[in-house]
N, C-alpha and C positions, 0 to 999 in steps of 0.2 A: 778369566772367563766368567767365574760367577759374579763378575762386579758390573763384567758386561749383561748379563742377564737381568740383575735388579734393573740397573737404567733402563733394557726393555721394559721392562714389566711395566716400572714406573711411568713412563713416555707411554704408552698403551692405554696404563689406567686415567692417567690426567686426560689422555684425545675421549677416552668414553666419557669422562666427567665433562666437555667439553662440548662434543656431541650430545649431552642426554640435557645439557643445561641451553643448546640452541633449540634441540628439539619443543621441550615446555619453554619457550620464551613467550611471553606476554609478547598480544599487539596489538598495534593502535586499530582504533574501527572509527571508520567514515561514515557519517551517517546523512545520503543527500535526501535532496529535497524531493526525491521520487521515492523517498523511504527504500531504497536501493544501500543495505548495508557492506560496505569494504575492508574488510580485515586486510590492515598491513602494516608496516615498517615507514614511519612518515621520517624522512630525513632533513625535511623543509617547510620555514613558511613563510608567506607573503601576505600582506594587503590582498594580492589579487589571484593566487595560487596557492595550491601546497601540493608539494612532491613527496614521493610516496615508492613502495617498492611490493612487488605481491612474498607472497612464502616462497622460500626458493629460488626466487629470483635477483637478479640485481641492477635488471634494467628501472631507470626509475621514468616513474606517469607522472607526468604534472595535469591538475584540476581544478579548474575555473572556483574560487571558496564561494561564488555565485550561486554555483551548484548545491554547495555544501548546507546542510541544517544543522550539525553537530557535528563533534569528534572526540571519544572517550576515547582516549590515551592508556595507554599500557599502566602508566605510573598512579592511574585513578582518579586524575582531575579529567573537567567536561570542560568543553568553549562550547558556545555556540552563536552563529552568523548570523545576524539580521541585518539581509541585504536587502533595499529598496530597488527596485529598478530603475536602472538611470532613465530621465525623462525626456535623453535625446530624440529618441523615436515617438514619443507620444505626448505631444503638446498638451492633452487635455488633461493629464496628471500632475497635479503644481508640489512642488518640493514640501511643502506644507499641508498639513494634514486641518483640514477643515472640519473643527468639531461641532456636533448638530447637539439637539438638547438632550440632555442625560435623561431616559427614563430610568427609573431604579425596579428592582424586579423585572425584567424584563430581555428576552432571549429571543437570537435572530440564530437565523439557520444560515450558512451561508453554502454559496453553489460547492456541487462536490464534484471533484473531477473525479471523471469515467476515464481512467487508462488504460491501453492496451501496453502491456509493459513488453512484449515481444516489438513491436514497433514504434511504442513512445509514442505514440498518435490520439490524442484525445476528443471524444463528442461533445460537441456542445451541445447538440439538442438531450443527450443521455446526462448530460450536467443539470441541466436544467430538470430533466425528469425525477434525478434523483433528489434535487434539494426539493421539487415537490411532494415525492412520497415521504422526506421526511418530515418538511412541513405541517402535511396532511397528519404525520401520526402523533405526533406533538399537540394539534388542536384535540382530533379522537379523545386524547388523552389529559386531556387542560385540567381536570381534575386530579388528576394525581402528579400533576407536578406545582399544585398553588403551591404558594403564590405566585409563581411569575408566570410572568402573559407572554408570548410569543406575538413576537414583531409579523404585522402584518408582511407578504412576503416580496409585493407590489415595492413597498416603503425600501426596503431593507435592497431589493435589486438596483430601484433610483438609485440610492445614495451612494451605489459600490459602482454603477456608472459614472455618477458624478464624480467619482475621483478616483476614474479611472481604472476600477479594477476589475477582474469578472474570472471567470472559470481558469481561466489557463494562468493566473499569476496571484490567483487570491495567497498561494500557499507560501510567497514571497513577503508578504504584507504582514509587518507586525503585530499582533491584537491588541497591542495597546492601543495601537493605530486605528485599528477595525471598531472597535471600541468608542474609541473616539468618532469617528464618522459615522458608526452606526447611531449612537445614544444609545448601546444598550450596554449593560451592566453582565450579562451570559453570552455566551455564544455557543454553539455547536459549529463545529468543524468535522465532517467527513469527507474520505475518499472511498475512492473503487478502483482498483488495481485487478486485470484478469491476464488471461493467457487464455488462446482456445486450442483444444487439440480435438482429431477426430479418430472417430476406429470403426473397423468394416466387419460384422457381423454378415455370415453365409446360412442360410436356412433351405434344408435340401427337402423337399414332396417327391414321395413314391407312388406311383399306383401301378397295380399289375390287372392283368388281364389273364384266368385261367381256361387253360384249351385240354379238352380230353381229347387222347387220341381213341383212333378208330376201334380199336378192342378193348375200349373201354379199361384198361389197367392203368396205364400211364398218361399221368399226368403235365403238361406242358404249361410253364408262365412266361408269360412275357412283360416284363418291369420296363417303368418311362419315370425318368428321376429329373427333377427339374429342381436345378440351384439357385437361389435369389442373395444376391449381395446388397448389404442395407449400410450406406454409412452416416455416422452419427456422428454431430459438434458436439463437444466437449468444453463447458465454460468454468473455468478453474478460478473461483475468485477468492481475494484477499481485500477485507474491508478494513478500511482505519479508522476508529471512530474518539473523537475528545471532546473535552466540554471546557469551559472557559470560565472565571468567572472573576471580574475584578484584576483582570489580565493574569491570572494566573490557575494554570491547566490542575482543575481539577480530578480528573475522569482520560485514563486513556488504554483504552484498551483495541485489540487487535482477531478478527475473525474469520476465520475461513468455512466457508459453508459446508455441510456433507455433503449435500447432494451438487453437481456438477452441471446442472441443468441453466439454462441459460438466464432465470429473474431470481438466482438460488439467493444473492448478495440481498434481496429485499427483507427476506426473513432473517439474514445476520444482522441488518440495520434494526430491526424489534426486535431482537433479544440485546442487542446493545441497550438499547434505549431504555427497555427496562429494568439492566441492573445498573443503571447510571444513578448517581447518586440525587438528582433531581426529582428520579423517579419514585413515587410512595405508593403501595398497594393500598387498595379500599375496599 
């Protein structure tokens, strides 16, 4: 009986050692091109997929590597994907990268997608908006970031039509690439990633009316309470902000605003901008 007992024990202690060492198990993380990170168990890969499994689980998800921007691995090495978009759909993108003249010193802003990450649906006019306020703060500031000049913004949108690329696929295009078709030697790169939620605030008004009765002792009130419900958008954003330079990412850092207010992302794109490493105080 006590021989049976050790084997309990032992069989117990090994399933805890067992359980405590799935529990802490490193895992792989997905990191897509919507900066959308996935912690998991990758069991597969392919050219044109990789399969994958969540915590606890063991059904497995297969995922377009289209998708995919990176994947640090449990074990500590990184890959990462630079997929072009194939050019079957869009004839005016030529498999070659058409390079314009190299300015040196010299930094373009490129369009920054506006996502709404609850429905994946992006603006283009809010794309547009954004790479002009950053544009705009970049000149403001042409002094503290000499020497380099910012690519007019006119020049820098031609060139990203000419070949083919624009808000909803710039984040697919390699910079070496962008690089090369811009002629510039810097780039900035951001995004805007939101979510909006809303909440109903009730604010209640009293007013009374006092009535004396007839012998004058007692006193009579009559109260009118009127409830107003107020509901309010809530804009939760997440900005991505990088810098580029000689094809190789300088500058990357990530911001969420305090305040929840719907232009809040504006003011995280100037405090990025100012502790970038382009940036110099004067």
């Amino acid at each position: 009986m006590k021989i049976k007992s050790v084997y309990a024990v032992a069989i117990l202690f090994l399933v805890s050692i067992a359980a405590f060492a799935q529990g802490t198990k490193k895992l792989d993380k997905i990191i897509k091109r919507d900066y959308q990170v996935i912690e998991c168990t990758i069991s597969k890969m392919s050219d044109k997929a990789v399969e994958y499994s969540l915590p606890g689980e063991t059904m497995q998800i297969s995922l377009d590597t289209g998708l995919i921007a990176r994947i640090d691995f449990a074990s500590g090495r990184s890959q990462t994907f630079d997929v072009t978009p194939a050019s079957s759909s869009s004839s005016a993108r030529s498999t070659a990268v058409v390079s314009s003249e190299m300015k040196q010193n010299t930094i373009a802003v490129l369009p920054v997608p506006y996502l709404n990450s609850d429905t994946q649906e992006s603006s283009e006019d809010m794309a547009k908006f954004a790479q002009n306020d950053l544009y705009n703060k970049l000149l403001d500031k042409s002094s503290n970031i000499f020497p380099l000049t910012v690519q007019d913004l006119r020049t820098t949108n031609s060139l990203l039509r000419k070949a083919g690329i624009d808000y909803k696929n710039i984040d697919e295009t390699p910079i070496e690439d962008l690089e090369k078709i811009l002629g510039v030697d810097n780039i900035v790169a951001a995004k805007v990633s939101y979510t909006i939620g809303s909440g109903t605030t009730a604010t209640t008004y009293n007013s009374g009316n006092a009535k004396v009765s007839d012998n004058n002792k007692k006193v009579k009130t009559s109260d009118i309470s009127t409830t107003t419900a107020n509901t309010q958008e809530y804009y939760y954003y997440t900005v991505y902000f990088d810098m580029y330079k000689n094809a190789s990412k300088i500058y990357s850092q990530t911001r969420k605003p305090f305040l929840a207010v719907k232009d809040s992302w504006i003011d995280s794109v100037q405090y990025l901008l100012k502790r970038s490493p382009i940036y110099v105080k004067k």
